[in-house]
C-alpha positions in Angstrom: 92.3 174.0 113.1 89.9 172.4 115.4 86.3 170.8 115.0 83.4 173.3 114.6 79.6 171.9 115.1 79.1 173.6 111.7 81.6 171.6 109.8 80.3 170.0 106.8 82.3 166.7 105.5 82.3 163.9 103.0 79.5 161.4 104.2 81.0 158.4 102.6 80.1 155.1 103.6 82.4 152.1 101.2 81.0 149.1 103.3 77.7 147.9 102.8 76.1 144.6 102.3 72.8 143.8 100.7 70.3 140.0 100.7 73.0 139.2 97.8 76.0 138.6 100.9 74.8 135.3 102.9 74.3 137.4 106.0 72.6 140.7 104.8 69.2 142.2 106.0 68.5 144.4 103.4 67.9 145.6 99.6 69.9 147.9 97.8 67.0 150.3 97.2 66.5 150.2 101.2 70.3 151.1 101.5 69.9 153.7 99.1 67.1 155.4 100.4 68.6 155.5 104.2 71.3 156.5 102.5 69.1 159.6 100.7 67.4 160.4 104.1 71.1 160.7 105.8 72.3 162.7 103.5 75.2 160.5 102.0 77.4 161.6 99.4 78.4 158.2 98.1 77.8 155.1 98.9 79.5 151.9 97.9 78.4 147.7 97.9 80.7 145.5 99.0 79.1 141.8 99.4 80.8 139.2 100.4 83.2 137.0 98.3 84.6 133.3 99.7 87.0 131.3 98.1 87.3 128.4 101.0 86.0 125.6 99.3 84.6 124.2 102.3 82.7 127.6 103.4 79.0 127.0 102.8 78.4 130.0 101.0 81.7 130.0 98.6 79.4 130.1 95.6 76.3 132.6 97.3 78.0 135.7 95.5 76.4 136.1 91.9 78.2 138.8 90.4 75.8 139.1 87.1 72.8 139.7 89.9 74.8 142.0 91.7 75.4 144.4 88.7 71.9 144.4 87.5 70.7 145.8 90.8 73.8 148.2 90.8 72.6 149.3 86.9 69.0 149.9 88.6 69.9 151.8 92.0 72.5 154.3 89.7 69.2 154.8 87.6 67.2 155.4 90.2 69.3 157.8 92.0 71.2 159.2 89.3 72.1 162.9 90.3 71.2 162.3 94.2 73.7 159.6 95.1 77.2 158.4 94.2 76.7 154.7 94.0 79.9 152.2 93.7 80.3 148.7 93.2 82.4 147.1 95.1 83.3 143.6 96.6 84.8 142.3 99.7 87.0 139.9 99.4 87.7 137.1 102.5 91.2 137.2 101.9 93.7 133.9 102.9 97.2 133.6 101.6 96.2 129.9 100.1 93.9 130.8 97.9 95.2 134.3 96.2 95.7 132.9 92.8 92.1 132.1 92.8 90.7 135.8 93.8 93.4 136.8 91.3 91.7 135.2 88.4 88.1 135.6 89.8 89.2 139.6 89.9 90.6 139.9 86.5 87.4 138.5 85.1 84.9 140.6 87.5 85.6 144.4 87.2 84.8 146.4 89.9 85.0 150.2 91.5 87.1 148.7 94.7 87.9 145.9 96.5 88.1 145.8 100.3 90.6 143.0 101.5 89.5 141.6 104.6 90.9 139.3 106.9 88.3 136.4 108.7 90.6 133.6 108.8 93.8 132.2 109.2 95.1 128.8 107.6 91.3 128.3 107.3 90.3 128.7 111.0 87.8 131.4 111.5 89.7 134.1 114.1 89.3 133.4 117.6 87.4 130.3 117.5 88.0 127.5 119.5 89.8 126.1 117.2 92.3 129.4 116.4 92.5 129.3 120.0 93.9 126.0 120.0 96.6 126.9 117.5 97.5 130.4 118.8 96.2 129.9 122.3 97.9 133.4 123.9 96.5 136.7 122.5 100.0 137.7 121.1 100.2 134.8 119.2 96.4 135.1 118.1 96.7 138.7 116.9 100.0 138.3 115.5 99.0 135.7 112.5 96.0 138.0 112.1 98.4 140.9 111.4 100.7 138.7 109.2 97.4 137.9 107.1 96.7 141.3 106.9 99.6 142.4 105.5 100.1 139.4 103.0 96.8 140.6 101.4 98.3 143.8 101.0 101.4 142.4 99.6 99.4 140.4 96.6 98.5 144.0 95.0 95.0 142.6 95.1 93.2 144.8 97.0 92.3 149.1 96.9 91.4 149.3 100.7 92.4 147.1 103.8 89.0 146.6 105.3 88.5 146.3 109.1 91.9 146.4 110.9 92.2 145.0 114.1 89.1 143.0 113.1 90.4 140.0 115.4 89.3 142.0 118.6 85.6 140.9 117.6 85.6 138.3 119.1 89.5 138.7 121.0 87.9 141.2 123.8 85.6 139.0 125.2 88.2 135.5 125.1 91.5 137.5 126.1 90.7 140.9 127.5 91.1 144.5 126.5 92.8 144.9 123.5 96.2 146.6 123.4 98.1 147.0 120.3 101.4 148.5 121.7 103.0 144.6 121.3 101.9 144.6 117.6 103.4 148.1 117.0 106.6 146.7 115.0 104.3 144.8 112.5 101.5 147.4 112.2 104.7 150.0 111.1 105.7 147.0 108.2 102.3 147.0 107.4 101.6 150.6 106.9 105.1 151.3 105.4 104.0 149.0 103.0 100.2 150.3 102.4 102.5 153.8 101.7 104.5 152.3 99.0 102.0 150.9 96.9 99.1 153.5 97.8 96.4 151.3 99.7 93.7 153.2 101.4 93.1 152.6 105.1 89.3 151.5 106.0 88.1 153.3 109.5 85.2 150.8 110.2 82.5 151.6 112.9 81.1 148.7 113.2 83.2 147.3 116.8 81.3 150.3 118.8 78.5 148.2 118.2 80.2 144.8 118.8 82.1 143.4 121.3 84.9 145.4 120.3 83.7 148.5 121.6 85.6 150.6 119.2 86.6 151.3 115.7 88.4 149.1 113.4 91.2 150.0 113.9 91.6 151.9 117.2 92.5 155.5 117.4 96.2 154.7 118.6 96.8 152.8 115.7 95.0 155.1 113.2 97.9 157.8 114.7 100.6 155.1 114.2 99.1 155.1 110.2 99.4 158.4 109.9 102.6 158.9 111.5 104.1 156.3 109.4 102.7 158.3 105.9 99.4 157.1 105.9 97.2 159.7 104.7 94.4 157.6 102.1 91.7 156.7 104.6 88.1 156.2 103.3 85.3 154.7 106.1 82.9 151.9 106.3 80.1 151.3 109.0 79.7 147.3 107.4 76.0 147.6 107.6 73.8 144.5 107.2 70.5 146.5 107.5 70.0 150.4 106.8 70.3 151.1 110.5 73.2 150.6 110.7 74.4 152.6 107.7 76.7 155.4 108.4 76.7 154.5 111.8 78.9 156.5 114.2 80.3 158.3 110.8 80.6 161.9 112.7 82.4 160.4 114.9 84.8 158.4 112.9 85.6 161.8 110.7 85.9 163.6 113.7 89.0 161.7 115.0 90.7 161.2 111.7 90.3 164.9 111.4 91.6 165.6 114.9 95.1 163.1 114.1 95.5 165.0 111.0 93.8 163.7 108.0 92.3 166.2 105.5 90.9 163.8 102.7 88.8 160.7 102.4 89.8 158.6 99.4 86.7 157.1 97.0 86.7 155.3 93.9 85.7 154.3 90.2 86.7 151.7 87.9 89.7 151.1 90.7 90.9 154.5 89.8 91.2 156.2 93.3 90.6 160.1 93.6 90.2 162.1 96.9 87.9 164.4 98.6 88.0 167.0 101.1 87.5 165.8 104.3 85.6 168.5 105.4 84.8 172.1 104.2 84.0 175.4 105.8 87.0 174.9 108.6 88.5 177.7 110.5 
């Protein structure tokens, strides 16, 4: 079945952050009411969460101030828009017993596992550079991160793969994961086994990047491995950039073979059609 210009799909967009992560731009009730005039199905939060104690804003989250304005938007919208709770979580192997007892005492609907650092070195810094100065050594401890995270059983969705190209482009050069390809399989026969949903992030077409997180090549390799739970994120800061590229992101899931976007409450996962209406 191929793409038709009349397709309808699932507008879901599971990574958005709001003036309660350090680095947002924007209200909740601004989200949700881009969110409204795009016609979004569901939308989910997912500020930022730090654990480095020597990150400046390791304490900025405030959960109880993060629920209230959840409690308000679902009121507000109640009928009109799906609206999750959910958190992202900087994920580094050192601290996991710390996000393990910071999560089993802040529930949420999801929890997006992201990868920004590596033996507390912010990826392809100076100095990450300095300790894995050739790309495949700099993009193979990000991987190995990556799939730590999903080993701890911690997280619902591994959030921007191939996230390390940010800033890896511009220091070392298109990005090519063909020398990663033995990892990314571990990885992804490893999100098969215990059921962890794949993020397909937009926002690297409007970074350095110039593509999605991950790439389309290793989306294929996911779902050639078994990978079929994808949901998608567009990581928007300010409501212009919410669900941003989303057509486009659906339409190459679709076109590898994916027919269901994955979405969440009370970390119980369910899934929705992709899109409806095909021939």
């Amino acid at each position: 079945m191929g793409w038709s210009s009349k397709a309808e799909y699932t507008k879901v967009d599971y990574q958005v952050h709001t003036f309660l992560s350090h680095d947002g731009r924007a209200t909740m009730l601004e989200h949700c009411a881009r969110a409204m005039a795009l016609g979004l199905d569901e939308i989910g939060f997912t500020e930022h969460k730090d654990f480095d104690p020597n990150d400046p804003v390791v304490e900025y989250f405030d959960y109880d101030l993060f629920m209230d304005d959840i409690a308000y938007v679902r009121d507000l919208f109640r009928g009109r828009l799906r609206i999750r709770a959910g958190v992202e979580i900087d994920y580094q192997q050192w601290f996991e017993p710390d996000v393990r007892v910071w999560l089993s005492q802040y529930p949420f609907d999801y929890v997006l596992g992201c990868v920004h650092y590596v033996d507390a070195r912010m990826i392809m810094t100076e100095e990450y550079v300095e300790r894995f100065p050739t790309a495949r050594e700099a993009y193979t401890r990000y991987y190995e991160e990556v799939l730590h995270s999903v080993e701890s059983g911690l997280i619902d969705i591994v959030g921007h793969l191939e996230y390390a190209k940010r800033r890896g482009v511009p220091r070392f050069g298109a990005f090519d994961p063909q020398p990663y390809r033995d990892l990314l399989f571990m990885l992804f026969d490893l999100m098969v086994e215990k059921g962890t949903v794949l993020e397909i992030n937009t926002a690297g077409l409007r970074q350095d990047a110039r593509d999605f997180y991950p790439c389309r090549q290793t989306l294929a390799w996911y779902y050639e491995r078994g990978g079929r739970l994808i949901t998608f994120g567009s990581d928007a800061h300010h409501p212009d950039e919410l669900a941003h590229y989303l057509l486009d992101a659906v339409r190459m899931a679709w076109d590898i073979g994916f027919r269901e976007v994955a979405v969440f409450e009370g970390r119980q996962m369910s899934l929705l059609p992709l899109c409806k209406g095909r021939k």
